[in-house]
C-alpha positions as a Python dict, from the first residue, in 0.01 Angstrom:
ca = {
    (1, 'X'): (0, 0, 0),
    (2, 'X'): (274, -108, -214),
    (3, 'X'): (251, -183, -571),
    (4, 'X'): (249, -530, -502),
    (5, 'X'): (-34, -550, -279),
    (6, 'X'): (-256, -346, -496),
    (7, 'X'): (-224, -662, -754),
    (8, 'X'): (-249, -942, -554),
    (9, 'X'): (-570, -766, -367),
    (10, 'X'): (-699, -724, -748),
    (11, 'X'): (-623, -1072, -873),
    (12, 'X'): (-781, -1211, -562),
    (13, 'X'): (-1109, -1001, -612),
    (14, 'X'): (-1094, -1110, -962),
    (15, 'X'): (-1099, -1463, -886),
    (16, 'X'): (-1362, -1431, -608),
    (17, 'X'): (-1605, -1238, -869),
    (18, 'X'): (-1542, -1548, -1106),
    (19, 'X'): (-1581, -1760, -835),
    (20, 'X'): (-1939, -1612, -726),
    (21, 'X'): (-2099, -1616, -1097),
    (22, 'X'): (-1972, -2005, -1157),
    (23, 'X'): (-2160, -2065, -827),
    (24, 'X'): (-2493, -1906, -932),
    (25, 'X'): (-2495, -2006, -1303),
    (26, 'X'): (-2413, -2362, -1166),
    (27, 'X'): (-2758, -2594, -1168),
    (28, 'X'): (-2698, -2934, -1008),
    (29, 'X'): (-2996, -3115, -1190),
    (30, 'X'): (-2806, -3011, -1491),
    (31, 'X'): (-2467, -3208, -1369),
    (32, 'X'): (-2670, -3496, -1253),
    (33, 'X'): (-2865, -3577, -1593),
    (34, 'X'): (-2491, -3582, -1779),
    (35, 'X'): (-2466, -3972, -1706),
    (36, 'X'): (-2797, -3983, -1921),
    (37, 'X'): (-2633, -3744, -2191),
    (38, 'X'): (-2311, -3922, -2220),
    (39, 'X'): (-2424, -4250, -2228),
    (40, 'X'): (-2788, -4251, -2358),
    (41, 'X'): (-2665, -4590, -2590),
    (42, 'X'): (-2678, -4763, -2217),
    (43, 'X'): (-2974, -4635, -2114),
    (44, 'X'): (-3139, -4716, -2431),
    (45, 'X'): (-3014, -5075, -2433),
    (46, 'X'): (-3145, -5140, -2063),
    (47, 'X'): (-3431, -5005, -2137),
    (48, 'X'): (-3497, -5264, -2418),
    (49, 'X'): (-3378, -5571, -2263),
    (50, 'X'): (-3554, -5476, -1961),
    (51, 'X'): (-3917, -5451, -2143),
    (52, 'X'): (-3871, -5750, -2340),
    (53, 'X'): (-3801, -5914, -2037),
    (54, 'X'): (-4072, -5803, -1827),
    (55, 'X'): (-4308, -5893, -2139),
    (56, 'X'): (-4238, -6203, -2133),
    (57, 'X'): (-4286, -6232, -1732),
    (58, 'X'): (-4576, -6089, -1730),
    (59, 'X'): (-4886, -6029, -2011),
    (60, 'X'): (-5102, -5810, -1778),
    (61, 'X'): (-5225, -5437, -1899),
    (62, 'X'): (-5145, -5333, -1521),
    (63, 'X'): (-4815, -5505, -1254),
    (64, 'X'): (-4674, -5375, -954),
    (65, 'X'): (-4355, -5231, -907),
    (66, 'X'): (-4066, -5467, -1001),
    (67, 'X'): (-3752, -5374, -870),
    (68, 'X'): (-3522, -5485, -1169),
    (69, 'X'): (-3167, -5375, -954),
    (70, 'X'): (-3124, -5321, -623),
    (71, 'X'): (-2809, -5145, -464),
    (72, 'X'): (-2950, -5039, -106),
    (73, 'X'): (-2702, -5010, 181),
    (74, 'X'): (-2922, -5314, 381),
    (75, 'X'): (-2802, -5544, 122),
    (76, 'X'): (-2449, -5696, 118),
    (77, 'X'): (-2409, -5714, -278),
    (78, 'X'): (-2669, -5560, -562),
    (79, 'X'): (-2973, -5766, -587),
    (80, 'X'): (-3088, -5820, -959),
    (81, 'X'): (-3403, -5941, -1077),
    (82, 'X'): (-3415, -6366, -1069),
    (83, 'X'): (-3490, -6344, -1468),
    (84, 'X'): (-3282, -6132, -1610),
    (85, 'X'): (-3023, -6227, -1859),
    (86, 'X'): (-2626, -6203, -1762),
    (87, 'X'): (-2605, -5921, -2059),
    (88, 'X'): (-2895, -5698, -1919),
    (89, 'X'): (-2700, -5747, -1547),
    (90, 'X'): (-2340, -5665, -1695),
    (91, 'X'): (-2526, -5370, -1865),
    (92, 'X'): (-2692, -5220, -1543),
    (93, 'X'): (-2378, -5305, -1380),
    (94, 'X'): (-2166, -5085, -1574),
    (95, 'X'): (-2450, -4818, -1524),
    (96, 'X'): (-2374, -4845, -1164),
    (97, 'X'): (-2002, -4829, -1212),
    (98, 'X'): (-2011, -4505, -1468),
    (99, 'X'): (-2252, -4359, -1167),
    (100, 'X'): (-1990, -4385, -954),
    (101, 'X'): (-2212, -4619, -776),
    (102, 'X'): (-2485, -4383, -701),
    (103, 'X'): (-2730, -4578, -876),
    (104, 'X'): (-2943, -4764, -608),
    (105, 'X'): (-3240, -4928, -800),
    (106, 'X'): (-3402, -4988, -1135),
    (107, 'X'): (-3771, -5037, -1106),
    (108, 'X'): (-4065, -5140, -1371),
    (109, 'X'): (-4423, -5080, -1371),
    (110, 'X'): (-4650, -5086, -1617),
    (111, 'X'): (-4968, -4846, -1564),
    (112, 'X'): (-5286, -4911, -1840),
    (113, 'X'): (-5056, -5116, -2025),
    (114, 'X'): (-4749, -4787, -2070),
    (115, 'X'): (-4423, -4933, -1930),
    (116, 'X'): (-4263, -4656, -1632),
    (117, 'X'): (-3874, -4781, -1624),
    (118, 'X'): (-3710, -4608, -1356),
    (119, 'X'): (-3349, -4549, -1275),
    (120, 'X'): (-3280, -4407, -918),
    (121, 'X'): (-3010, -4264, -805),
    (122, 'X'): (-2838, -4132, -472),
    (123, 'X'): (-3164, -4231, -285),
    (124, 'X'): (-2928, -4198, 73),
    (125, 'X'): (-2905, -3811, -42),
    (126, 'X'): (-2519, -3852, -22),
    (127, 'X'): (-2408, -3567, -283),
    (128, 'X'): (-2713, -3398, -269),
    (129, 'X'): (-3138, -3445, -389),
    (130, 'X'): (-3220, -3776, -515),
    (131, 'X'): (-3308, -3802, -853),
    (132, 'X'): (-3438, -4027, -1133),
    (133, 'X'): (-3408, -4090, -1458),
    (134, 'X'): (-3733, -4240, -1600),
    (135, 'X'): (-3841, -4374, -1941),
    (136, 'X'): (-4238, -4362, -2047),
    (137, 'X'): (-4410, -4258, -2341),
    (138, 'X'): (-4646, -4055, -2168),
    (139, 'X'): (-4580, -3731, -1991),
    (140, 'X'): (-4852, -3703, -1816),
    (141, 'X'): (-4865, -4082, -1657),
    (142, 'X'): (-4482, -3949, -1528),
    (143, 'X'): (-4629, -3647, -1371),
    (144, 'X'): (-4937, -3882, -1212),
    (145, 'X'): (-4717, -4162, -1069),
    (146, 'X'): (-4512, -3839, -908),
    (147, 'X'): (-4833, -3650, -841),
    (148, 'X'): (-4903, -3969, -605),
    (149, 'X'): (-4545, -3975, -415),
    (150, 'X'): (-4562, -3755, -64),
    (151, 'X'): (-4271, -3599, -238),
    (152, 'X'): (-4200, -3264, -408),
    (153, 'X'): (-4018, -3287, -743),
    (154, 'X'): (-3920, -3127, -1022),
    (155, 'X'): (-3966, -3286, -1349),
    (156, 'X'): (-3699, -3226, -1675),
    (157, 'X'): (-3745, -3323, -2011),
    (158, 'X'): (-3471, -3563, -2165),
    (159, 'X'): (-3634, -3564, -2496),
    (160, 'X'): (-3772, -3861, -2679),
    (161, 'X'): (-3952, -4041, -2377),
    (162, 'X'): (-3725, -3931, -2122),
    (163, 'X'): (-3717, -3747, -1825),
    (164, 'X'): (-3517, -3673, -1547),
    (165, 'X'): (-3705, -3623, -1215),
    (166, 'X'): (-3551, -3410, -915),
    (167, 'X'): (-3689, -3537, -568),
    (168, 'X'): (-3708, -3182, -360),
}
């Protein structure tokens, strides 16, 4: 084997090795909470606008789900919620557009008066497990509205009300 061969047989080896431990040390729930991460001002801002709005709809301790923003594949355009304001729409719009368009809904409860605000996203499974980002200020009412899904999931703290929510 020439001289030559030995080091591109070496540098390819090298680069497979590197290769293999990216692959393992890679976790995908990681890589899908960055949106929050990076733009945790938007988030924070929808959140807001969204219960303030839904107060005002609505003064009971317990509502059904309200789908605030809808971006399912059965509708033609995103369907957004009759009341809200244009600036809470341009806001969840430009979620949707930093997503890549991989947010499908945004949807409200409130549970023994605790608002559940849930951001959904890749619910067709295109690049992979459907996740959620969700804002409550209770851990455990998270882990009980999950608890009654026929879904398994894995559940990630965001910090400061926030979690992120891997459907298995």
């Amino acid at each position: 084997m020439s001289r030559r061969t030995r080091i591109f047989l070496g540098m390819t080896i090298i680069l497979m090795l590197a290769a293999a431990g990216f692959i393992t040390r890679y976790d995908s729930s990681r890589a899908k909470y960055e949106i929050f991460r990076e733009h945790r001002g938007q988030f924070e801002a929808v959140k807001s606008e969204t219960l303030l709005l839904m107060d005002s709809l609505d003064e009971r301790s317990t509502i059904g789900n309200t789908f605030i923003y809808s971006n399912h594949d059965l509708a033609a355009a995103p369907q957004l919620h009759e009341s809200m304001n244009t600036g809470l729409q341009d806001k969840i719009k430009q979620l949707a557009s930093l997503s890549g368009d991989s947010l499908d809904f945004v949807r409200y409860s409130r549970q023994d008066g605790k608002p559940l605000l849930r951001f959904i996203f890749d619910w067709e499974r295109e690049h992979g497990p459907t996740y959620h980002i969700v804002y409550c200020t209770s851990q455990s009412m998270v882990e009980q509205a999950y608890a009654a899904e026929p879904v398994k999931y894995k559940l990630t703290s965001l910090g400061d009300s926030w979690y992120g929510i891997e459907i298995e």
